[in-house]
Residue frames as qw, qx, qy, qz and C-alpha x, y, z in Angstrom:
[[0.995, 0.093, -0.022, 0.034, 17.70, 1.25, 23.69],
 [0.462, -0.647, 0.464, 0.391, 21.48, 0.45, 24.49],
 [0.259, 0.692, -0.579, -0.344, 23.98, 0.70, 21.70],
 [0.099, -0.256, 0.954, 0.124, 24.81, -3.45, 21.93],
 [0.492, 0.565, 0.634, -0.192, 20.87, -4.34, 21.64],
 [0.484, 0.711, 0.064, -0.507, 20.84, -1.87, 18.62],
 [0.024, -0.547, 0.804, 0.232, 23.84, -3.58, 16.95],
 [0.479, -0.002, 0.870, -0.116, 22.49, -6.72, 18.00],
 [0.559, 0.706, 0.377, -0.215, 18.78, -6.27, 16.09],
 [0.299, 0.732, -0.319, -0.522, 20.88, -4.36, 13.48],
 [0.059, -0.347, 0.919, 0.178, 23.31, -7.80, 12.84],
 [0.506, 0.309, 0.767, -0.245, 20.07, -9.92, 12.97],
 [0.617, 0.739, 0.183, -0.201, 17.89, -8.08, 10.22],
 [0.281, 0.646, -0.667, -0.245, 21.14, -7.88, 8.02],
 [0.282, -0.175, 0.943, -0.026, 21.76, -11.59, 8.81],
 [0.486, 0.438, 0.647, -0.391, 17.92, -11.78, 7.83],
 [0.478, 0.700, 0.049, -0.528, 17.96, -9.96, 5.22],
 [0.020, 0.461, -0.828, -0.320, 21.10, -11.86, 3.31],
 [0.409, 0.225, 0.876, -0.125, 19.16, -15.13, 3.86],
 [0.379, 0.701, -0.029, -0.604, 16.22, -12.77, 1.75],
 [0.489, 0.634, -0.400, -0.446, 18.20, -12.03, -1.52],
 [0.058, -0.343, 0.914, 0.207, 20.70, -15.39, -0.98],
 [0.462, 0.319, 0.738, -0.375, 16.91, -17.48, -1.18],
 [0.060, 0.140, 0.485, 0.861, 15.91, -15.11, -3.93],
 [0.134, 0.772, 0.519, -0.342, 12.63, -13.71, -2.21],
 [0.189, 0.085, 0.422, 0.883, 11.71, -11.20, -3.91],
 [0.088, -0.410, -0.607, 0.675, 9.05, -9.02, -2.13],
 [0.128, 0.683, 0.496, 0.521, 7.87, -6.30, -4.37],
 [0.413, -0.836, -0.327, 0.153, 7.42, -4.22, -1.33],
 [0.120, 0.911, -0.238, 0.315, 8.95, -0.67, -0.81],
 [0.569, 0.323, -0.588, 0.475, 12.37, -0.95, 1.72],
 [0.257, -0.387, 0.494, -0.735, 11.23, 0.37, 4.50],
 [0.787, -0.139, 0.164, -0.579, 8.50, -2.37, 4.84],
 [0.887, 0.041, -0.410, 0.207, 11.10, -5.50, 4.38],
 [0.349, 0.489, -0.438, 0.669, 13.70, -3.71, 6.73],
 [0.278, -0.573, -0.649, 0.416, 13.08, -3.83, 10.54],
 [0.123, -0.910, -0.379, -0.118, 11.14, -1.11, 11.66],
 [0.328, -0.926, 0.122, 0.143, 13.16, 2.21, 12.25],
 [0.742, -0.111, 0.407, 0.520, 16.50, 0.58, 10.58],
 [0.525, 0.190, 0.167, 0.813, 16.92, 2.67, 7.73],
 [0.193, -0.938, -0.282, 0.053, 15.16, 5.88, 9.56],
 [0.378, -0.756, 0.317, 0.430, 18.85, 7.42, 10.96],
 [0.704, 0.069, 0.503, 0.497, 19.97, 7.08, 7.40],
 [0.025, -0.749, 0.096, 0.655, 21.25, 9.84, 5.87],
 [0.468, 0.467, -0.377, -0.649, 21.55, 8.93, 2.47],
 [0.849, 0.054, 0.500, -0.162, 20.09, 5.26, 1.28],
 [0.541, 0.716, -0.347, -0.273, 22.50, 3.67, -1.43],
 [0.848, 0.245, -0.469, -0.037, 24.59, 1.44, -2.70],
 [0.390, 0.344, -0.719, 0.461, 27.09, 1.41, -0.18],
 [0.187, -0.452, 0.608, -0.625, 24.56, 1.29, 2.18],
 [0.931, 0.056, -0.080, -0.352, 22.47, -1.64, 0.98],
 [0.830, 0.312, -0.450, 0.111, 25.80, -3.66, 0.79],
 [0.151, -0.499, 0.680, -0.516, 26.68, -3.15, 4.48],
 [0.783, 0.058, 0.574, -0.231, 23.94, -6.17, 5.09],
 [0.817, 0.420, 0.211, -0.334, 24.03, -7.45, 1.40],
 [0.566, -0.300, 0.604, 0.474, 26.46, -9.44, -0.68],
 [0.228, 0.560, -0.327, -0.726, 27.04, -8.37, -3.71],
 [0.263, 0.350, -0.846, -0.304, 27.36, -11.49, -5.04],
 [0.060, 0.153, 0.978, -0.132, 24.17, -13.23, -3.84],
 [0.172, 0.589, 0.055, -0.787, 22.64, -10.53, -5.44],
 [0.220, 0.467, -0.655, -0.551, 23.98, -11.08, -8.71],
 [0.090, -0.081, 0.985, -0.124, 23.12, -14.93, -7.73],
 [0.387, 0.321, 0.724, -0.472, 19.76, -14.67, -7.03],
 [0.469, 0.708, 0.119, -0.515, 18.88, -12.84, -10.46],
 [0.187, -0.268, 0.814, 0.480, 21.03, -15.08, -12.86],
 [0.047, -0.258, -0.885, -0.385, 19.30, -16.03, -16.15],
 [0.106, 0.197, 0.195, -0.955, 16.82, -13.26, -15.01],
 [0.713, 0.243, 0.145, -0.642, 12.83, -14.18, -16.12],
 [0.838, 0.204, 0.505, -0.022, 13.79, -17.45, -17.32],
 [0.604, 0.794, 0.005, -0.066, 16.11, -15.53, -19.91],
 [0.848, -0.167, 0.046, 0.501, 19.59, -17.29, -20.36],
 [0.594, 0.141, -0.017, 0.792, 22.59, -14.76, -19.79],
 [0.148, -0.723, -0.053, -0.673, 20.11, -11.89, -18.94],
 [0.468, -0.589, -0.514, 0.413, 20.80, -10.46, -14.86],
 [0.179, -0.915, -0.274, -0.234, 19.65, -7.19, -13.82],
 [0.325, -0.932, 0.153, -0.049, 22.14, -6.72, -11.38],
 [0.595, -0.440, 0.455, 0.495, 24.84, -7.33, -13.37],
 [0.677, 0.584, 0.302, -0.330, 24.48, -5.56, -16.55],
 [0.844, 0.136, 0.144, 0.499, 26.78, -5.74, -19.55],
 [0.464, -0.284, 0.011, 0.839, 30.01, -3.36, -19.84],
 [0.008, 0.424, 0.441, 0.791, 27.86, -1.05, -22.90],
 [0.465, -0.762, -0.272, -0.359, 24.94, 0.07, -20.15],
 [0.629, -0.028, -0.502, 0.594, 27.40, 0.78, -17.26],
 [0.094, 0.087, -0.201, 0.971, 26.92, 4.28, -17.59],
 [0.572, -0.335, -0.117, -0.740, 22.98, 4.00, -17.53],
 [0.694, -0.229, -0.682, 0.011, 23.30, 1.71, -14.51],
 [0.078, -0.717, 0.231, -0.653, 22.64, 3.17, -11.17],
 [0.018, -0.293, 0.853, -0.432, 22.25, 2.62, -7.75],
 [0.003, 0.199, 0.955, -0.222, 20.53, 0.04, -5.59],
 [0.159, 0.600, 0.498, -0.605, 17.59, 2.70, -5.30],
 [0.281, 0.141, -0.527, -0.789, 17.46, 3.35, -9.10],
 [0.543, -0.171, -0.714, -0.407, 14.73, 0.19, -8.66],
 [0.354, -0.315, -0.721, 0.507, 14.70, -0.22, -4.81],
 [0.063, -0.685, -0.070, -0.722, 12.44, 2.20, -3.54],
 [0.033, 0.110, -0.647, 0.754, 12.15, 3.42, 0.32],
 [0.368, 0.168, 0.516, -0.755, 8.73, 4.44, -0.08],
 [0.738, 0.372, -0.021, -0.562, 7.22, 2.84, -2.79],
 [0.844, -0.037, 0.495, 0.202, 7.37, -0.66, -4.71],
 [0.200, -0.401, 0.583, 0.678, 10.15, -0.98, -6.86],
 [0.682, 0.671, 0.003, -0.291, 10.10, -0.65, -10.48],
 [0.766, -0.055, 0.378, 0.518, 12.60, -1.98, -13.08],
 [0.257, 0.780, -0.097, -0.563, 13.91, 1.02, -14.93],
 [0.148, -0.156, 0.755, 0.619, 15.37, -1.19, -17.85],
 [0.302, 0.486, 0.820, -0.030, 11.85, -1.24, -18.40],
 [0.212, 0.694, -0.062, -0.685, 11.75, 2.36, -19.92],
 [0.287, 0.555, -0.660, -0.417, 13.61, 0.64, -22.95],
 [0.226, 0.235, -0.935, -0.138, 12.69, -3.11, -22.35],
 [0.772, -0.264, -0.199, -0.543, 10.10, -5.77, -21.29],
 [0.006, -0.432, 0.799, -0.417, 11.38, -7.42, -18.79],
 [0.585, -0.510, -0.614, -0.142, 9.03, -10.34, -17.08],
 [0.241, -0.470, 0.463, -0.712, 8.42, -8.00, -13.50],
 [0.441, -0.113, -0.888, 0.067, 7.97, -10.09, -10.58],
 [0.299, -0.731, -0.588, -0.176, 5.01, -9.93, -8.29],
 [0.343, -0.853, -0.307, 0.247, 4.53, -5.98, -6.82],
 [0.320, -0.330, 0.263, 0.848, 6.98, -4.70, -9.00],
 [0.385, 0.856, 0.031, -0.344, 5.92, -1.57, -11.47]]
């Protein structure tokens, strides 16, 4: 495949994928199986900085305000005391499996469908 077609598809599914979080889907499904096919294959390490080359931080943050219907609670924006036990995108994103919420070790969270 040429380099401007891979770009292209790349700009699409990023374009796609914004739409995604900015919507607030919310899939349940491991990353590889929302991502086009083969997109995060040539990745060398999956993380924040590389989830936020397609994603906005901030339509992130958006989508998950007031978090299960609980005013002032968002996951992906936690408060300044849990900074240090906040991690990356892939602390709950998985590649190969459906995410989990890890505040759930310590909390009950309401999990939305296909999350663990």
């Amino acid at each position: 495949m040429q380099p401007r077609y891979r770009l292209l598809i790349l700009l699409v599914s990023c374009i796609f994928a914004a739409l995604l979080v900015s919507c607030g889907v919310n899939t349940g499904q491991p990353l590889r199986d929302i991502h086009t096919e083969g997109q995060l294959d040539k990745a060398v390490v999956v993380d924040r900085s590389l989830c936020l080359t397609c994603h906005s931080e901030d339509n992130v943050i958006k989508a998950t305000v007031n978090y299960g219907g609980q005013t002032g609670l968002n996951i992906h924006e936690p408060p300044a005391a849990m900074a240090g036990y906040y991690g990356d995108c892939t602390t709950c994103h998985q590649v190969d499996t459906a995410p989990a919420i890890t505040c759930n070790q310590c909390h009950e969270y309401k999990l939305p469908d296909g999350w663990q």
